[in-house]
C-alpha positions in Angstrom: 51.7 -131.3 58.5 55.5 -131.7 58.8 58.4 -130.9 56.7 62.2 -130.5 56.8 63.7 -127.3 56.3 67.4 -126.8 55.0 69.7 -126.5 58.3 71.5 -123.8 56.1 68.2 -122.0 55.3 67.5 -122.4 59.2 71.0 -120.7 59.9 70.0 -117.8 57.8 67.0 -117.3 59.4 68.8 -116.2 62.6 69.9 -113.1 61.1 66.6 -111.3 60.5 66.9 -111.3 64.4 63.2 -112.1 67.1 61.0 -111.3 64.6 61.8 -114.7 62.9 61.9 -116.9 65.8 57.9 -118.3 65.3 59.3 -118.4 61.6 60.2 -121.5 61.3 57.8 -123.5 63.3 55.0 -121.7 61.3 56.3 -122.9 58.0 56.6 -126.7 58.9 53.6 -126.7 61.6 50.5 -124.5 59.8 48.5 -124.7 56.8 48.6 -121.5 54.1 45.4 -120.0 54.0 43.0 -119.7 50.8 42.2 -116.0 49.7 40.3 -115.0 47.0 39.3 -111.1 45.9 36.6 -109.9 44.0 35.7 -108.4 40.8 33.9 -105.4 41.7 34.3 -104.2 38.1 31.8 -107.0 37.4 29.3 -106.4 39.8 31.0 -108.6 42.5 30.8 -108.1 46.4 32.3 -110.0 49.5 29.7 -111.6 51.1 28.4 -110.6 54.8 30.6 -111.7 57.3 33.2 -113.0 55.7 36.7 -113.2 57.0 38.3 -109.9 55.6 42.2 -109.5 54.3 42.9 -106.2 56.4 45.6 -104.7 53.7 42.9 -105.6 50.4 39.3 -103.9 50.2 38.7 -106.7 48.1 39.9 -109.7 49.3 38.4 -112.3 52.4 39.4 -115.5 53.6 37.6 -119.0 52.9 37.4 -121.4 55.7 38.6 -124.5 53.3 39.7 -124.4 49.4 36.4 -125.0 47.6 36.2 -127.5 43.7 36.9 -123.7 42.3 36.6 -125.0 38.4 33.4 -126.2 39.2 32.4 -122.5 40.1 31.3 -120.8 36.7 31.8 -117.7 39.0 35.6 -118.4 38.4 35.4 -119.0 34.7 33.6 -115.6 34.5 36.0 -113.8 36.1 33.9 -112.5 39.4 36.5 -113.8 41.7 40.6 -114.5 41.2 42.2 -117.1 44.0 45.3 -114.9 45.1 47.5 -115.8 48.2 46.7 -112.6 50.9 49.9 -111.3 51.5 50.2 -110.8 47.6 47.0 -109.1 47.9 49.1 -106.1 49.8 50.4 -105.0 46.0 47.4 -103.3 45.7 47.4 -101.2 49.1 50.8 -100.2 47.9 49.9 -98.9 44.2 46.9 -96.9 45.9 49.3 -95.0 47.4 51.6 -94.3 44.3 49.4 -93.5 42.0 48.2 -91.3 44.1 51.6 -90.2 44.4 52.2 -90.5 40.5 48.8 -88.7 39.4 49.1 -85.4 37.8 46.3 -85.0 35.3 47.4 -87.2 32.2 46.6 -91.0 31.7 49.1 -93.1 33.8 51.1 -95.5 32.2 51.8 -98.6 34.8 54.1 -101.8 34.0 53.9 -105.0 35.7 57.3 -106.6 34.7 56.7 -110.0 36.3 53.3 -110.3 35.8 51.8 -113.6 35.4 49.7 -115.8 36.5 48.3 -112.1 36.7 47.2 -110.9 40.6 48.8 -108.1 41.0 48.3 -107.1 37.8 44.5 -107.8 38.7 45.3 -105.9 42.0 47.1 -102.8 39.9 44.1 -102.5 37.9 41.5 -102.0 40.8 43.5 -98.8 41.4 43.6 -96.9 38.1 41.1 -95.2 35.8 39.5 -96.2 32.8 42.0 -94.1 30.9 44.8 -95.5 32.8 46.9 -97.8 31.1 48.4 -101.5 32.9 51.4 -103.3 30.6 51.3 -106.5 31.8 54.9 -109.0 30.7 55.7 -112.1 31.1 59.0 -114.1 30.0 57.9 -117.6 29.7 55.9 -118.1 27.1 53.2 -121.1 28.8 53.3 -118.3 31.8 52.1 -115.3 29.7 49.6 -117.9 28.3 47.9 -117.9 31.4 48.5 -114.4 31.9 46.1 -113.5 29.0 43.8 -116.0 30.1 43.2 -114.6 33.5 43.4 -111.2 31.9 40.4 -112.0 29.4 38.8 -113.9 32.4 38.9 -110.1 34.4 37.6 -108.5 31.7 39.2 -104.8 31.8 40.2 -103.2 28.8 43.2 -101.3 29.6 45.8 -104.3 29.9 48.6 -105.0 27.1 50.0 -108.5 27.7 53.8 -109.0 26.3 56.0 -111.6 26.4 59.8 -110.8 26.8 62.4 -110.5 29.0 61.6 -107.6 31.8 65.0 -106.4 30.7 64.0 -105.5 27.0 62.5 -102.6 28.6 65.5 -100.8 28.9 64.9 -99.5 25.5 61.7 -97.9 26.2 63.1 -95.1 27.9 61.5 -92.8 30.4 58.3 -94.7 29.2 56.3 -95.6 32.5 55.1 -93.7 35.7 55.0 -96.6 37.8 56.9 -100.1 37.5 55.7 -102.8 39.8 58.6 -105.5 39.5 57.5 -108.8 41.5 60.8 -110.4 40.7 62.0 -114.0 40.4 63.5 -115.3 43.6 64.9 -117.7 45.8 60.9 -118.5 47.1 61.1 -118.8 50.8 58.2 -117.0 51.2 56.5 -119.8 49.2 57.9 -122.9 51.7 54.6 -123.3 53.7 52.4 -124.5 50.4 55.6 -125.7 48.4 57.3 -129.1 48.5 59.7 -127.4 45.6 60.6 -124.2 47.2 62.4 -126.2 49.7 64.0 -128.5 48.0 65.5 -126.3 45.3 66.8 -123.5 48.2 70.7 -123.6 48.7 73.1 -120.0 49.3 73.8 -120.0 46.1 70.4 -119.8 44.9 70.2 -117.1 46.9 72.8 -115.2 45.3 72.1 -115.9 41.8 68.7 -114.7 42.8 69.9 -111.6 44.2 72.4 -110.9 41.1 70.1 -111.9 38.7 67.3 -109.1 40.3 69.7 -106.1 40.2 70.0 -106.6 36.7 66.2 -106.7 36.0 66.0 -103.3 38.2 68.9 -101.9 36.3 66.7 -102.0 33.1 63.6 -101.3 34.9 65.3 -98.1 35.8 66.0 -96.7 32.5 62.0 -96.9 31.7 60.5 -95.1 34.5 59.8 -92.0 33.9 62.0 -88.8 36.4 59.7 -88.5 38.8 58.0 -92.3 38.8 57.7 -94.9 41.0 59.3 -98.5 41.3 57.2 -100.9 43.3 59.8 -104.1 44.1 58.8 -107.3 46.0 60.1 -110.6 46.5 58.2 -113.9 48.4 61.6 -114.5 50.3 62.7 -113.9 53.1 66.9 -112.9 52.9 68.2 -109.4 53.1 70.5 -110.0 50.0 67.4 -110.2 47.7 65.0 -107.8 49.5 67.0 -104.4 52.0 70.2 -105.2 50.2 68.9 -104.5 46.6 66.7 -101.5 47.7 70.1 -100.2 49.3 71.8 -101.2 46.0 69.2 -99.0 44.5 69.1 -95.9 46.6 73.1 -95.4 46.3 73.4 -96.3 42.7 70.4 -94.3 41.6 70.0 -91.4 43.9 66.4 -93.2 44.8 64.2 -92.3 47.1 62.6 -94.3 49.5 58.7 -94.3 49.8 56.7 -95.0 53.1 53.7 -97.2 51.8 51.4 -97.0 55.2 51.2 -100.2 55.7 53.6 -101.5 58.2 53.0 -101.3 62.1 49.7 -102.7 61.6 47.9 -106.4 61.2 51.0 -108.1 61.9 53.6 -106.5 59.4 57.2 -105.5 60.6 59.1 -102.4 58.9 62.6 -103.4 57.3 65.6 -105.6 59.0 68.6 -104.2 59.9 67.9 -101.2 57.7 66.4 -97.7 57.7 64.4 -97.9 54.2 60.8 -97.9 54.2 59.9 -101.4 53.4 57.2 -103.7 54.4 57.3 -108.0 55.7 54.9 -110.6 56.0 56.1 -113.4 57.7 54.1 -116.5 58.3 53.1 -116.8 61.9 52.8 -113.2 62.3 50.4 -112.5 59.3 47.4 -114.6 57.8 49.3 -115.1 54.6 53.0 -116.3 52.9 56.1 -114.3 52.6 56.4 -110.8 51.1 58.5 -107.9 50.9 57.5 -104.9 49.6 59.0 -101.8 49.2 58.7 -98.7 46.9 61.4 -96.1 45.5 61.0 -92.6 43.7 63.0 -91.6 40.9 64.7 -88.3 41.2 63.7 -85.4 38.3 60.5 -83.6 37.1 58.4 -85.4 35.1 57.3 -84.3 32.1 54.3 -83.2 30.9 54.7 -84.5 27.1 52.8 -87.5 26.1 53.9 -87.9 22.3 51.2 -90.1 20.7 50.3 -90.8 17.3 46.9 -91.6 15.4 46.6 -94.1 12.6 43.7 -94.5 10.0 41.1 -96.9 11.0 39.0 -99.5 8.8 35.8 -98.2 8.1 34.4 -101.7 9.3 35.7 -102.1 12.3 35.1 -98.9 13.2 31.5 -99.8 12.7 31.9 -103.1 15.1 33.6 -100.7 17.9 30.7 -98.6 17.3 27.9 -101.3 17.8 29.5 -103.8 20.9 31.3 -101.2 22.9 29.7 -99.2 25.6 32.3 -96.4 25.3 33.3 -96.5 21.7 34.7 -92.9 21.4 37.5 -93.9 24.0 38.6 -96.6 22.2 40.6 -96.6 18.6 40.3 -100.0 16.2 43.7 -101.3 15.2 44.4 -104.7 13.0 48.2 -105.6 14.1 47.9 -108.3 12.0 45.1 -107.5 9.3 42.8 -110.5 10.9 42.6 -109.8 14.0 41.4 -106.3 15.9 41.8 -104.9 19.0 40.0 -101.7 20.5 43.0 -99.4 22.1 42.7 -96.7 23.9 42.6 -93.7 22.6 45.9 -91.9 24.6 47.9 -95.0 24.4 47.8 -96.0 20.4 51.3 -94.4 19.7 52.8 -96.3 22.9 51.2 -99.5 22.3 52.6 -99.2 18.5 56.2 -98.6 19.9 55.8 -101.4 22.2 55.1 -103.7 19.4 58.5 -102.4 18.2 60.3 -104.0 21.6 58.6 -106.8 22.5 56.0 -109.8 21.5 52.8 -108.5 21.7 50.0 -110.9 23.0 47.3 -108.4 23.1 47.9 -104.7 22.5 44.3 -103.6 24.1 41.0 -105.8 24.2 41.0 -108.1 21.5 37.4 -107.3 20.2 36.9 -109.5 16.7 38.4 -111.9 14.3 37.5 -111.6 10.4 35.8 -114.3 9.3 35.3 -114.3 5.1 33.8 -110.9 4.7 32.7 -110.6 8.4 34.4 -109.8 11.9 33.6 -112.1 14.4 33.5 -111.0 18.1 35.7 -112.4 20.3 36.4 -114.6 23.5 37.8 -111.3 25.3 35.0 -109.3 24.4 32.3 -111.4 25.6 33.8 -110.9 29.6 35.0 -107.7 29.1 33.4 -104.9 31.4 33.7 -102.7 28.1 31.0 -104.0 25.8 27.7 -102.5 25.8 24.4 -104.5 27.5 22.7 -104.6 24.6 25.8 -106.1 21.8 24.6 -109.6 22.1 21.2 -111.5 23.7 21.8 -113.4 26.8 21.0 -117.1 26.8 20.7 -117.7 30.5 21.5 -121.5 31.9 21.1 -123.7 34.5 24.3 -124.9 36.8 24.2 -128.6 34.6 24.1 -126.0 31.6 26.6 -123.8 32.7 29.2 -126.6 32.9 27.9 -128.3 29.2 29.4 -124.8 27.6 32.9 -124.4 29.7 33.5 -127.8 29.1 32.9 -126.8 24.8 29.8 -129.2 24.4 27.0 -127.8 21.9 23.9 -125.7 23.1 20.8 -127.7 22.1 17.1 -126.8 22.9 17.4 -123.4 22.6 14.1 -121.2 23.4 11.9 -120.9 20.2 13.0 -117.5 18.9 16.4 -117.7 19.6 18.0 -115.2 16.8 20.3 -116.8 14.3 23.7 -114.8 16.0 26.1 -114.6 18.2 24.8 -114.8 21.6 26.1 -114.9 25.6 25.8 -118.1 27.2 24.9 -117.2 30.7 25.1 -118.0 34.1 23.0 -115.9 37.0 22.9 -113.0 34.1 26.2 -112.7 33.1 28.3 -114.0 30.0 30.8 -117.2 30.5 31.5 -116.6 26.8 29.8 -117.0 23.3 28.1 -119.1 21.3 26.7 -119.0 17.5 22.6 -119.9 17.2 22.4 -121.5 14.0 18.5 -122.4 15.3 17.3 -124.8 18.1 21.0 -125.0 18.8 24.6 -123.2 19.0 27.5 -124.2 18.3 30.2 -123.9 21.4 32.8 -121.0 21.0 34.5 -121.5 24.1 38.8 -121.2 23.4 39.6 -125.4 23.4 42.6 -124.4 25.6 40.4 -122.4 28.5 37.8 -125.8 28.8 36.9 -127.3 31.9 38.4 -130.7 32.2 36.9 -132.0 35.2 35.6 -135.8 34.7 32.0 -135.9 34.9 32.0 -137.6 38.1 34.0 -135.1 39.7 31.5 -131.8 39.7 29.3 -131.4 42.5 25.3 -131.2 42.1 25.8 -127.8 42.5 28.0 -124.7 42.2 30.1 -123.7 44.6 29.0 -120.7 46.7 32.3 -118.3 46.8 30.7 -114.7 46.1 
């Protein structure tokens, strides 16, 4: 493979000094790798021997890039297709909310979130009482935000949609904001025709510019006391040292060693004394990344205001019956159709976030009313909240498996089959529901989440990822 690089983007390079010499041979010379981590929520495990990211407990390399729609794995959500270096998010929120912990639930925004890894990544380091906000600005992004989201199945994710900078209302609100924010994509040239040809200085700068204001709001809604997590995929001090600096003397910030530089191939900060992390192709098995983390100064306090609204008898009832830990979770109807299980600690904030921002999904979206009834959802089939025992399993073959993602009707169900919802299944576990009205179902599978492969197009069988 072969591409030309902007001579002014080659120029630039020469300031990040040797440690960017193999830079730009790597990104017109080598192939990005293919990474995906597992779901260990879900039961999933990296198989033996496998070719393990050294930052991510959770993630291992694949020799080639795999027909992953044709995987049902992927449609259940035991595996997410991340790029590595990204995967190092998740290294560096172990460490702050260890940092950030102090008895309470923790409340965590991702800023930037979609198409959702780091959130994914942020997750596998909190509790079950923890709480992950999860925004998006554009709406077809936050789209496939909540899809992945659903696809992952925790319960403790809010997905919004708004500009990260409406946040600046919700003051003091968070203990730790992660803010991957929109940049000038160097880091991205290796596996992107786009990100080269859109790169020019002033892209740069507006880049730059346009990321101290999101930081600026960010600011106001961490808590004294919490932690801003702040990464780029480029490469340029302006967007990555320069704004941590920016930071640090506008903001009294502290700088936060993250324990993950010296090591596997990734260099400390240029041409600065901040505690930051790079990943530069060539030097690391993965794309571009800077990462670094900053404390706000103050106490934080120990006040979490909340408030308690009156639930509907009914779905109280369907928490009750499909959850596995009902008593965590309170039933709200944002919208008197639909409900969503929230937890418990977090009903006030989720109510004043509504107040802010468009709310996709306040908690796990758990039911629909239908007529008289409430109708479980899409969400609550993969979720790793509901209980065993909510719904029978209908267990299918591969040729099976694919019939339901691709939203065709179940026929020749077993004799007994109850007249209910039930969990299409593959290898034991749901890929979503179905209603048996008999010897058949009929397909409940969200028309926008269906597998669109042609027919001649999916192997004989699945492909083996975990």
């Amino acid at each position: 493979m072969s591409r030309q690089l902007p001579p002014l983007f080659l120029e630039s390079l020469r300031s990040l000094g040797p440690v960017a010499d193999a830079l730009p041979d790597a990104l017109v010379s080598t192939a990005p790798s293919v990474a995906v981590r597992v779901n260990t929520a879900k039961g999933a495990r990296i198989p033996d021997g496998a070719d393990l990211v050294p930052w991510c407990p959770s993630g291992f390399y694949l020799a080639d890039r795999p027909l992953f729609a044709a995987d049902p794995a992927w449609h259940q959500g035991l595996y997410y297709v991340q790029e590595a270096s990204s995967m190092a998010s998740q290294a560096a929120m172990n460490r702050l909310v260890a940092l950030a912990r102090d008895g309470a639930p923790l409340r965590v925004l991702d800023a930037c979130a979609a198409p959702g890894g780091k959130t994914i990544g942020i997750l596998e380091t909190l509790g079950p009482d923890d709480l992950v906000v999860a925004n998006e600005f554009d709406p077809h992004r936050a789209n496939i935000l909540a899809e992945n989201i659903a696809k992952w199945g925790a319960p403790n994710v809010a997905v919004t949609r708004g500009p990260a900078q409406a946040f600046a209302a919700m003051k003091n609100s968070f203990d730790i904001i992660a803010a991957d924010v929109p940049c000038s994509g160097e880091g991205m040239m290796r596996k992107d025709d786009e990100a080269v040809a859109q790169w020019t200085p002033r892209l740069v700068e507006s880049c730059a510019a346009l990321q101290r204001e999101i930081v600026d709001a960010l600011w106001k809604a961490l808590r004294p006391g919490g932690y801003l997590l702040y990464s780029t995929c480029t490469f340029n001090r302006q967007e990555n040292e320069l704004n941590i600096e920016y930071l640090i003397d506008t903001y009294g910030a502290e700088s936060i060693h993250l324990g993950l530089d010296g090591s596997d191939g990734i260099i400390p900060a240029i041409g600065s004394d901040i505690a930051a992390c790079r990943f530069l192709p060539g030097r690391v098995r993965g794309e571009g990344l800077f990462i670094a983390a900053l404390r706000k100064p103050g106490t934080p306090s120990a006040e979490r205001p909340d408030s308690r609204s009156r639930e509907d008898a009914a779905a109280r009832r369907f928490l009750d019956a499909t959850l596995a830990r009902p008593a965590d979770y309170v039933a709200v109807s944002p919208d008197k159709v639909s409900v969503e299980a929230v937890l418990r600690h977090h009903e006030g904030f989720i109510a004043r976030l509504r107040k802010q921002l468009k709310v996709v999904r306040g908690g796990l979206p758990v039911a629909t009313l239908k007529g008289r009834d409430l109708a479980p959802s899409f969400e609550l089939a993969l979720s790793t909240a509901l209980a065993p025992d909510a719904y029978p399993l209908l267990e299918l073959d591969y040729r099976g498996a694919i019939a339901y993602l691709r939203g065709e009707a179940l026929d020749g169900l077993p004799e007994g089959t109850p007249r209910s919802f039930i969990l299409p299944a593959w290898q034991s576990r749901p890929l979503g529901l179905a209603k048996s009205v008999g010897r058949r179902a009929n397909n409940l599978y969200p028309a926008p989440f269906r597998l669109r492969l042609a027919a001649d197009a999916i192997p004989p069988q699945a492909p083996k990822v975990v």
